[in-house]
Wavefront OBJ file of the C-alpha trace (Angstrom):
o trace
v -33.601 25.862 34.184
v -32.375 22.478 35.228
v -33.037 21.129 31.808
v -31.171 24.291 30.170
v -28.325 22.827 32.231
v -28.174 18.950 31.676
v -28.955 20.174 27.683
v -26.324 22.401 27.878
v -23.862 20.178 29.730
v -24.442 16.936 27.525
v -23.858 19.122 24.218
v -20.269 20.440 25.688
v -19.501 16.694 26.741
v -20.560 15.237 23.278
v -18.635 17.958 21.457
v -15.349 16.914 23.495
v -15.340 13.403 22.908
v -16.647 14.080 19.492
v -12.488 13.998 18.225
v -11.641 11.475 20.684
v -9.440 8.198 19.400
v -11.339 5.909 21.238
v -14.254 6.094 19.292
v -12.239 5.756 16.400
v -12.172 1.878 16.282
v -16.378 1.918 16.468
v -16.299 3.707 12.633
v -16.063 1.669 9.991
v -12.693 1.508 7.758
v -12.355 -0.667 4.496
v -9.807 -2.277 4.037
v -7.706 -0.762 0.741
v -5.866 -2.590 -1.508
v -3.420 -0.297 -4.478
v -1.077 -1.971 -7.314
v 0.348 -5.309 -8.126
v -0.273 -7.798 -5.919
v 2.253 -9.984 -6.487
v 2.602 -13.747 -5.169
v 5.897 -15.238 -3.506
v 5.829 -18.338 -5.739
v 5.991 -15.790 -9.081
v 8.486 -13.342 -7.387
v 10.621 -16.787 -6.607
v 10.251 -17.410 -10.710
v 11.974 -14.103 -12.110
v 15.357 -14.170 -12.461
v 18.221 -12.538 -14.194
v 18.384 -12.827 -18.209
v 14.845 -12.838 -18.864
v 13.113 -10.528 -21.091
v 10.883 -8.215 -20.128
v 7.942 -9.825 -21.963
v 8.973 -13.281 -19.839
v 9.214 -11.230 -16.722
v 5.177 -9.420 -18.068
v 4.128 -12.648 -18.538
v 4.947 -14.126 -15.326
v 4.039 -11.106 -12.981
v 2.306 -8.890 -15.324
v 2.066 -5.390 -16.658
v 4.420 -3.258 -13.537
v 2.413 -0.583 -11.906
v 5.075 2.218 -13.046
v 8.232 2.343 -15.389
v 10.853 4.878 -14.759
v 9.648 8.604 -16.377
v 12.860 9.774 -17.444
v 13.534 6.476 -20.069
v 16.008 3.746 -18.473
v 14.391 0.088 -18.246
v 13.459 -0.018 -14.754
v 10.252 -1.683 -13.614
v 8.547 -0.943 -10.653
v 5.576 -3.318 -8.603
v 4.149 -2.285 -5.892
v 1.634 -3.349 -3.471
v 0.265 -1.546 -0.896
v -2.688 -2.536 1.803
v -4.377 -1.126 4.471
v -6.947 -2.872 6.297
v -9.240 -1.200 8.106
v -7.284 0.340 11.702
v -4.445 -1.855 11.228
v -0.850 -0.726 10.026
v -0.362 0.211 6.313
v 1.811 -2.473 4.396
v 3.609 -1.600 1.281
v 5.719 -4.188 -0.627
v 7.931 -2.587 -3.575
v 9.853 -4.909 -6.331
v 12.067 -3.075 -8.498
v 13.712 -4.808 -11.976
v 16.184 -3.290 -13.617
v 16.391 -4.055 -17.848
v 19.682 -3.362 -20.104
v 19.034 -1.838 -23.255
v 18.357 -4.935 -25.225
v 15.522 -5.612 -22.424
v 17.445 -8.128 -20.459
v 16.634 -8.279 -16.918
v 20.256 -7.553 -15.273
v 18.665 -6.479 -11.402
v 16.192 -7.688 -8.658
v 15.565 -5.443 -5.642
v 12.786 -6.968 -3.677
v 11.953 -4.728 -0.471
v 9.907 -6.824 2.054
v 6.932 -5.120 3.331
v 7.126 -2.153 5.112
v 4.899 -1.232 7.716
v 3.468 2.294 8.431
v 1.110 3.926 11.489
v -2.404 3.911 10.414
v -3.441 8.074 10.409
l 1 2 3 4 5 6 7 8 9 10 11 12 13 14 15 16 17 18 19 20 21 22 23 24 25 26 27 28 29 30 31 32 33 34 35 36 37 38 39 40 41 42 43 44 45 46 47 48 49 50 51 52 53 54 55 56 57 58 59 60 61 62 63 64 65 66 67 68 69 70 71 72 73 74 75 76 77 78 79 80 81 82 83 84 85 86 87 88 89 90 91 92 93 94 95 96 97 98 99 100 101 102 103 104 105 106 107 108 109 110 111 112 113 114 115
C-alpha cells in the first residue's frame, strides 16, 4: 500500500512540474537565424542615387519586394538564440521608377520576449 502511495504521489508531482518554466532553460533551443544578414560596414555603403543593381550588388538580392508593384526593397534579419530575446533588424529602400534609390529607412534591432 505504501508503495501505491509514494508511486502515486511522485506521478502527481512529476505531472505538475512537468509545464513548469524552470525547467525550461535545461531543454535545448537552437539558436535561429531568418533573412539577410546584413553587415554595418555595407549598410554604411548604400546611399541615395544608386541603382538598384549597385544597391544588389553591395547587399544582395532583398528578402521581399513590395507585392502590390512600387520599388520598395525590404531586408530583414531576424535571430533568436536559444532562450534569449528575439532580435529583428528591418532595412527598407525605397526606388523611383527609373530604379533610383530616393529612401533609406534603417530600423535598429528590435527586441522581442522569447515564447
Amino acid at each position: 500500500m505504501r508503495c501505491k502511495t509514494l508511486t502515486a504521489a511522485a506521478v502527481v508531482l512529476l505531472m505538475m512540474t512537468a509545464g513548469c518554466s524552470t525547467l525550461e532553460r535545461v531543454v535545448y533551443r537552437p539558436d535561429i537565424n531568418q533573412g539577410n544578414y546584413l553587415v554595418a560596414n555595407d549598410v554604411a555603403k548604400i546611399h541615395t542615387g544608386m541603382t538598384q543593381q549597385q544597391v544588389a550588388y553591395t547587399l544582395g538580392t532583398p528578402m521581399m519586394h513590395d507585392p502590390f508593384g512600387s520599388n520598395v526593397w525590404y531586408y530583414l534579419f531576424r535571430q533568436q538564440p536559444g532562450h534569449e530575446a528575439v532580435k529583428q533588424q528591418t532595412l527598407t529602400l525605397t526606388f523611383d521608377k527609373s530604379g533610383t534609390l530616393i529612401n533609406i529607412d534603417n530600423k535598429p534591432a528590435l527586441t522581442k520576449n522569447a515564447g
